[in-house]
N, C-alpha and C positions, 0 to 999 in steps of 0.2 A: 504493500500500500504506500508507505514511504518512497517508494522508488516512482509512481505512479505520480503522487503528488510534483517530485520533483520535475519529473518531464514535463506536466501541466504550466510551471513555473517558469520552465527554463524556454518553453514556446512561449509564453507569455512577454517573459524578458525579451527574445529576438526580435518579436515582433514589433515593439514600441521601438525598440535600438534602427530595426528596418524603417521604421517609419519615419520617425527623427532623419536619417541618413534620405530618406525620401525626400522630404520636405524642406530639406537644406539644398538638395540638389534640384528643385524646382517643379518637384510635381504639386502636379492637382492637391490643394487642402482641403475639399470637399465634396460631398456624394450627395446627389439629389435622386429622391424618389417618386415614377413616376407610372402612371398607366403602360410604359413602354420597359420600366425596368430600372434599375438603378446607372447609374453615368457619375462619372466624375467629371469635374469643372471648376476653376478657379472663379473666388469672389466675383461679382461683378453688380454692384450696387443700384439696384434705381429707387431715387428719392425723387418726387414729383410734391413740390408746395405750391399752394395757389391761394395763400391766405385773401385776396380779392378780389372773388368771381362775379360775374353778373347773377341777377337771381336764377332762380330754379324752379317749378314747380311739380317734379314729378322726381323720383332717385328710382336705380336701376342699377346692383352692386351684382355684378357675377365674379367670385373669389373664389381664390384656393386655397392652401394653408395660410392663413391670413384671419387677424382680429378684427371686427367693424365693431366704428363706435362711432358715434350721433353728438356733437357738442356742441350746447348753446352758444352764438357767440352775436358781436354788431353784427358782422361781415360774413357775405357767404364765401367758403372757401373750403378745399382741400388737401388732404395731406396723405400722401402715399409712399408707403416703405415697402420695396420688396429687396431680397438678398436669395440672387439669381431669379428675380420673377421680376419682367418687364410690364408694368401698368397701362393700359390705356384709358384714356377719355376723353368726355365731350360731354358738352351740352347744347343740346339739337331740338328748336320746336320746345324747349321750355324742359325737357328731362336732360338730369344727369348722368350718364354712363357711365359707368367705372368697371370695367373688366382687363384681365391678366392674356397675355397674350402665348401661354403653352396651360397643358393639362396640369392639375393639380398636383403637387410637388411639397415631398418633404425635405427640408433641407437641413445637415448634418455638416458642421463645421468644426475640421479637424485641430485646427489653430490654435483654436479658443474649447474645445471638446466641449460644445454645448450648442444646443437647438434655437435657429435662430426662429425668432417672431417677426414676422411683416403683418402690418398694421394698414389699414385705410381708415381717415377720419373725417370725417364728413364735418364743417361746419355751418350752422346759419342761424337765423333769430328765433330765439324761443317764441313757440305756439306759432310758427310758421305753417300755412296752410298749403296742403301739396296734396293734388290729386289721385298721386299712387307712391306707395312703397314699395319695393322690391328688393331681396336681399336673397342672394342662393349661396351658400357659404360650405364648403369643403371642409375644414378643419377649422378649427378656433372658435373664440368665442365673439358674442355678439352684444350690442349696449347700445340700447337706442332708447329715446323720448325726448318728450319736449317739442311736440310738433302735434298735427291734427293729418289727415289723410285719406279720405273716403275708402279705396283700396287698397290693402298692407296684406302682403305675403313674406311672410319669413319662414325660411329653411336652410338649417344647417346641419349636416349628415354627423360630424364628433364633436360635439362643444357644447356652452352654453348660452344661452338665451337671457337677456335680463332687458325688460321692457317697463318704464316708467312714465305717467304722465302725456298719455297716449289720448287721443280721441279718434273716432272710426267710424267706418259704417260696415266693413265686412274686415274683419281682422281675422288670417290664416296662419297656426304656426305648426310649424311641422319637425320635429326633430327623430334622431335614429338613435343617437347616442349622446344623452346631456341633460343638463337639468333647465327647468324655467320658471322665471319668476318675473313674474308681472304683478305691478303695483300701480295705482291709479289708472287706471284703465277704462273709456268709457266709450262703449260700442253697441251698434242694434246686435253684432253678431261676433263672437268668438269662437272660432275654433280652436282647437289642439288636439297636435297626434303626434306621441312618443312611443318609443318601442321600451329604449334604455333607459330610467334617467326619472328623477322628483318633479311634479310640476305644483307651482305653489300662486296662490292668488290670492291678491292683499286689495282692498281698498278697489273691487272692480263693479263693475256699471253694466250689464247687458241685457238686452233681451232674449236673449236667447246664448247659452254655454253650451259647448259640446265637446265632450272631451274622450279621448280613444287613448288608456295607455295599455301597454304590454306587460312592464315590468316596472314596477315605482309607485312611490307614496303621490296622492292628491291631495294638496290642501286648500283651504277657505276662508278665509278671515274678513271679516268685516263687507261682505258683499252682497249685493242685491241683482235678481234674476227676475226675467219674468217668466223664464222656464230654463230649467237645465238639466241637463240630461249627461250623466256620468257616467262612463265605463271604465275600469281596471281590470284586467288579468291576473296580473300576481302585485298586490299592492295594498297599502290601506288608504281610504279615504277618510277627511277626515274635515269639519265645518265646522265654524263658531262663527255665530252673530253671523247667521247666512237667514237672508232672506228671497221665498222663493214664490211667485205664485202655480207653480207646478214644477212635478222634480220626480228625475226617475233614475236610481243609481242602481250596478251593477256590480258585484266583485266575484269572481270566479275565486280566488283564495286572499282573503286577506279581510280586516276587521273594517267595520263600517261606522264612524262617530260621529254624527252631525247634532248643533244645537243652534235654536234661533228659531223665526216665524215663517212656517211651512203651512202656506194653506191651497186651496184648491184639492187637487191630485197630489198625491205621492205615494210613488212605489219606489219600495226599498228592496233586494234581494242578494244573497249573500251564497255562495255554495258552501265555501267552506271557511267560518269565522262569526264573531259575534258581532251584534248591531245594537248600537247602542241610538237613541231614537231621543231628544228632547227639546221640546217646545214652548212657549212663552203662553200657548192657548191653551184654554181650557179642556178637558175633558170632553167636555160638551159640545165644543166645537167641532167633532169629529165623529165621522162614521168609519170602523175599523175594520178591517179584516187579518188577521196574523194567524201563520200559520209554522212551526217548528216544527222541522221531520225529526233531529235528533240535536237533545237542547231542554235550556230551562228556558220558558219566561218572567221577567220579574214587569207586573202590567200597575205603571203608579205604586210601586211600593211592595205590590202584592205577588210574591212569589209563585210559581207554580211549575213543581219537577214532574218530567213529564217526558217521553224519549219519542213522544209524538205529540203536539198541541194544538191545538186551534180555540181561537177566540174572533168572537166577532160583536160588533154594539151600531147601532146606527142611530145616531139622537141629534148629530151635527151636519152642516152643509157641507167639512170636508172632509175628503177623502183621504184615509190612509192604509197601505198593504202593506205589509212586511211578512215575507216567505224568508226562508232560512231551511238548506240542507243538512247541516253540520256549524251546531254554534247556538251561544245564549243570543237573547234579545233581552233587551232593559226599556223601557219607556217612562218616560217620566211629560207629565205635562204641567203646564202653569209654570214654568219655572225659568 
């Protein structure tokens, strides 16, 4: 084993020695990764600043390994960093373009033995009004708000998403792998669809939510709906001070926790995990139907073990269902 270790070592040691002796003698100090395969290439810089552009009213980012970020500013203007990725743009007819001129690319910098970031930054006047957002992003992450937009599509396949201080009429986000978090948010229409990755929502405004994840926590804080509609796969959801006037959540495995004012419709259904259920309404206010394949209920207080359950009451205008496969439910109301 000792002899194994050393051979491990002793490749190790040539190899840096080889390299060193490379890199003195003028090779390539870096390797970029790409749909074609990996290449070596020496640095080659584009920095594009345009701190002051004419206005804008539409953006339109197609990126690769690359961070986007949105910053209030007097002046409309850009700022783009790539290392080995050459930038182009324009603004044409009132949109800004900003797209990379090869396939998506990770770059590896032997020099400095660390992963560079190339950045696009977009600047212009807070609560700027722009008639589309567009953002397709390959790697990194994303940071936008501070502006209004009637159509906004955001997707980024590795990274994360953070959206603040937004207004809308059709807001689209789409992620593969990353988390998101949106905060002040105010739209007739939000979507989201993750596969990997937490989507979290603070202080949001719509008419209508819809949400599709794979694998990841959903959370709620402080928002109002006028219907929403939540799916999870492997995840928990999870709502405080959620207000809805219709609401129909899904978890195939993971725990269901909402509290705040739920009226109209709502279905709740869980396969495998518990649902915890509470409301500011009365009792009264609701006609129920719950149904436990295997599971307790505790209904307002009142306990009941049971490895099959059903309750039902109708005395209120709204509706509520909660099914559950596997897993307690708790219900509390008035609270």
């Amino acid at each position: 084993m000792k002899i194994i270790w050393r051979v491990i070592l002793i490749a190790i040691a040539a190899g840096i020695i080889l390299s060193i002796l490379g890199l003195s003698m003028g090779a390539s100090n870096s390797l970029y990764l790409d749909r074609r395969g990996v290449h070596t290439t020496g640095n080659v810089i584009s920095h594009i600043k345009e701190p002051d552009l004419e206005s804008f009213n539409s953006i339109y980012i197609e990126s690769g390994f690359c961070d986007v970020e949105f910053i209030n500013s007097d002046n409309y203007g850009i700022d783009l960093y790539g290392n080995n990725m050459e930038w182009s743009w324009s603004i044409d007819e009132g949109m800004l373009k900003i797209t990379h001129n090869d396939s998506a690319r990770l770059q590896i910098n032997f020099g400095f033995m660390s992963f560079e970031r190339n950045y696009a930054k977009v600047y212009f006047p807070a609560n700027t009004v722009f008639r589309s957002v567009t953002i397709k992003s390959s790697s990194g992450d994303v940071k936008i708000g501070g502006y209004e937009a009637h159509e906004q599509d955001i997707s980024n396949a590795f990274g994360d998403v953070e959206m603040s201080n937004i207004y809308g009429s059709n807001i689209k986000v789409e992620l593969n792998s990353g988390n998101f978090k949106g905060t002040s948010i105010d739209t007739q229409i939000l979507t989201y669809n993750n596969r990997f990755g937490d989507g979290r929502f603070q202080s949001v405004n719509a008419s209508y939510l819809i949400t599709d994840s794979n694998s990841g926590n959903i959370s709620l804080i402080d928002c109002v709906f006028d219907d929403m509609n939540l799916k999870n796969s492997f995840g928990d959801i999870t709502a405080r001070n959620v207000t809805s006037a219709k609401s129909m959540l899904r978890v195939n495995s993971g725990d269901i926790k909402i509290a705040g004012d739920f009226t109209g419709s709502t279905v709740i259904h869980a396969d495998f995990g518990d649902i915890r259920f509470s409301t500011s309404l009365a009792r009264e206010d609701y006609s129920y139907d719950i149904s436990v394949r295997f599971g307790d209920i505790t209904f307002d207080g009142d306990r009941m073990r049971n490895s099959s359950t059903i309750m039902s009451g109708s005395t209120g205008e709204n509706d509520l269902k909660i099914t559950s496969s596997s897993g307690d439910v708790f219900i509390e109301f008035g609270k």
